[in-house]
C-alpha positions in Angstrom: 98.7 -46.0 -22.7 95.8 -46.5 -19.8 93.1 -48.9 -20.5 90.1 -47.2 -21.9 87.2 -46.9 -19.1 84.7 -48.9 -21.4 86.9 -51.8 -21.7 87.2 -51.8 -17.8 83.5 -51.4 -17.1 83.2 -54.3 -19.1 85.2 -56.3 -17.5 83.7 -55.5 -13.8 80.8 -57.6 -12.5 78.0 -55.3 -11.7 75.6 -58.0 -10.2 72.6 -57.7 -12.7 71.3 -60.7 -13.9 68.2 -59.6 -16.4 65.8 -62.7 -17.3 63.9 -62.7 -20.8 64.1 -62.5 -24.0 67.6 -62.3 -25.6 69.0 -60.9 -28.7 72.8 -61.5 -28.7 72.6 -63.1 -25.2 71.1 -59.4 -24.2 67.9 -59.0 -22.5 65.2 -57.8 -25.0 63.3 -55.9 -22.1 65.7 -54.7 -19.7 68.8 -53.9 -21.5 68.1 -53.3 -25.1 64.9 -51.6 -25.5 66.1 -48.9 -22.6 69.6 -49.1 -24.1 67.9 -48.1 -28.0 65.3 -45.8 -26.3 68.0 -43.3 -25.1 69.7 -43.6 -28.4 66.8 -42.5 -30.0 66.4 -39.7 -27.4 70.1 -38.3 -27.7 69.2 -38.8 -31.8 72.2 -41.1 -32.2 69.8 -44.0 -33.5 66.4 -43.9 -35.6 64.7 -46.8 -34.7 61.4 -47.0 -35.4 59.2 -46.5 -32.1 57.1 -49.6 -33.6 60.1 -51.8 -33.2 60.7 -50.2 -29.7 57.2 -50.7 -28.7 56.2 -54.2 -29.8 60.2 -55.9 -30.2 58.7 -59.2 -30.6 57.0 -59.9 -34.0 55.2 -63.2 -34.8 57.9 -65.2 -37.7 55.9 -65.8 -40.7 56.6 -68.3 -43.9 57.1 -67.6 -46.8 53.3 -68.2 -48.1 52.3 -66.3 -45.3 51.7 -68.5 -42.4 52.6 -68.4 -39.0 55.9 -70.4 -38.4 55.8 -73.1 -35.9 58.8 -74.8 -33.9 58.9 -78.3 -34.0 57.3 -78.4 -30.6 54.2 -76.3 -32.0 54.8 -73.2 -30.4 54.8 -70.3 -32.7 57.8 -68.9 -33.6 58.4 -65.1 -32.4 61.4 -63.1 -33.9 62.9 -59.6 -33.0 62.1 -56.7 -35.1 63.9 -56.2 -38.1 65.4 -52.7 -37.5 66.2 -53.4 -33.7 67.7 -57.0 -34.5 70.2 -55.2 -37.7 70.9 -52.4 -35.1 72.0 -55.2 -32.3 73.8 -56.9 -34.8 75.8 -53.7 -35.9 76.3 -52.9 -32.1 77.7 -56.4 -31.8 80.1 -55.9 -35.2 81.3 -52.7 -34.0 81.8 -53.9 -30.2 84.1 -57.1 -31.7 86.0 -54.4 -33.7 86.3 -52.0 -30.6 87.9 -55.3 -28.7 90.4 -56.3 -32.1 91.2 -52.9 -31.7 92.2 -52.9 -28.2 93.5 -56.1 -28.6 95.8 -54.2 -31.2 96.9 -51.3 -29.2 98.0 -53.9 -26.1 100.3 -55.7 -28.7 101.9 -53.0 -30.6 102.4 -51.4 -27.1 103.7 -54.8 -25.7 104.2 -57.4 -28.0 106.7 -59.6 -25.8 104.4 -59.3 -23.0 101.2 -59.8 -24.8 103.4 -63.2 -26.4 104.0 -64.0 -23.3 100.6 -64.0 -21.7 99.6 -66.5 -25.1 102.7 -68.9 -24.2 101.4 -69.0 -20.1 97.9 -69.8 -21.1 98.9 -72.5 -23.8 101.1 -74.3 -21.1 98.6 -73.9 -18.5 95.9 -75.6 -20.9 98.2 -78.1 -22.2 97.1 -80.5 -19.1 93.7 -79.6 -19.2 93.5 -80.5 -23.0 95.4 -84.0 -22.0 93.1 -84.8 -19.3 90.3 -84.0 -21.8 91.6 -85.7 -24.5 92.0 -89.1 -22.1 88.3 -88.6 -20.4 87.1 -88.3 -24.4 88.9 -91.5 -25.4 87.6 -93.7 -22.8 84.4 -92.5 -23.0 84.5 -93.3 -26.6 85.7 -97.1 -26.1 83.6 -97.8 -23.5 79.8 -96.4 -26.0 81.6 -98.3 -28.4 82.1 -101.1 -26.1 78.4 -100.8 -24.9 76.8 -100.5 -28.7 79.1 -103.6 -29.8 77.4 -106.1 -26.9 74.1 -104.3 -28.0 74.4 -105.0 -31.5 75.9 -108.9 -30.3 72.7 -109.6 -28.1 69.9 -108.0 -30.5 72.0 -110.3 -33.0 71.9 -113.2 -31.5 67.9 -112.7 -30.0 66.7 -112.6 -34.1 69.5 -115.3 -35.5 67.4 -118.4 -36.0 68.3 -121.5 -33.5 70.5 -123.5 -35.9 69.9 -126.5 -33.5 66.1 -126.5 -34.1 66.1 -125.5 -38.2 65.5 -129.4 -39.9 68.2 -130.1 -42.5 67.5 -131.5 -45.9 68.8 -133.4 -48.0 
């Protein structure tokens, strides 16, 4: 079986690097509205021109204010219809790559085991090294809070030298 053209065009740089809004890491602007616009054209979607022409809606609460991010910017959200179509579009490309993924090992499984047993032994090191940096990095904040907490300790413990005794 040959690999299907869309799964190689996917996996071949094309050099575009849109900047804007995303919806699924997409760009709003560039790749989704044009993308959903020529659905619509070829009839093969129904999405509302509204939600093609403005994508971004001010996010409201529930008693009908205008969200705010913590920072006090208000929030803005993607259109209902064009953010459920981009999320079907994203369940049905993870299902179009499980499926591929399928095909490849019912039409190989020793190789396709194979490639899994490479790529564990190859990260085993990496996950070692990781594991070591993660460690030390841990003992020595630990390290660091420890002498922190023994210093403000000692600044607020009153000077037993000094306190009178009584008795």
């Amino acid at each position: 079986m040959e690999t299907p053209n869309y799964i190689k065009s996917l996996l071949t740089p094309n050099g575009r690097k849109p900047a804007g809004r995303k919806a699924w890491s997409i760009d709003l602007e560039t790749i989704w509205i044009p993308f959903f616009t020529a659905t619509n054209t070829a009839g093969e979607t129904h999405i509302p021109v509204d939600a093609l022409g403005c994508p971004l809606r001010l996010a409201y609460d529930a008693d009908g204010s205008v969200r705010f991010s913590k920072a006090g910017r208000p929030i803005m959200k993607v259109a209902k219809d064009l953010a459920d179509t981009i999320r079907m579009v994203r369940e049905n490309f993870s299902a179009g790559l499980l499926g591929y993924t399928e095909q490849v090992v019912a039409r190989d499984k020793a190789g396709y085991k194979a490639q899994v047993e490479l790529a564990h032994k190859a990260g085993e090191p990496i996950i070692t090294k990781d594991r070591a940096n993660l460690e030390k990095a841990i003992a020595l904040a630990m390290e660091a809070e420890i002498a922190k907490a023994e210093a403000e300790a000692r600044v607020t413990e009153p000077d037993k030298a000094k306190v009178p005794v009584t008795a």
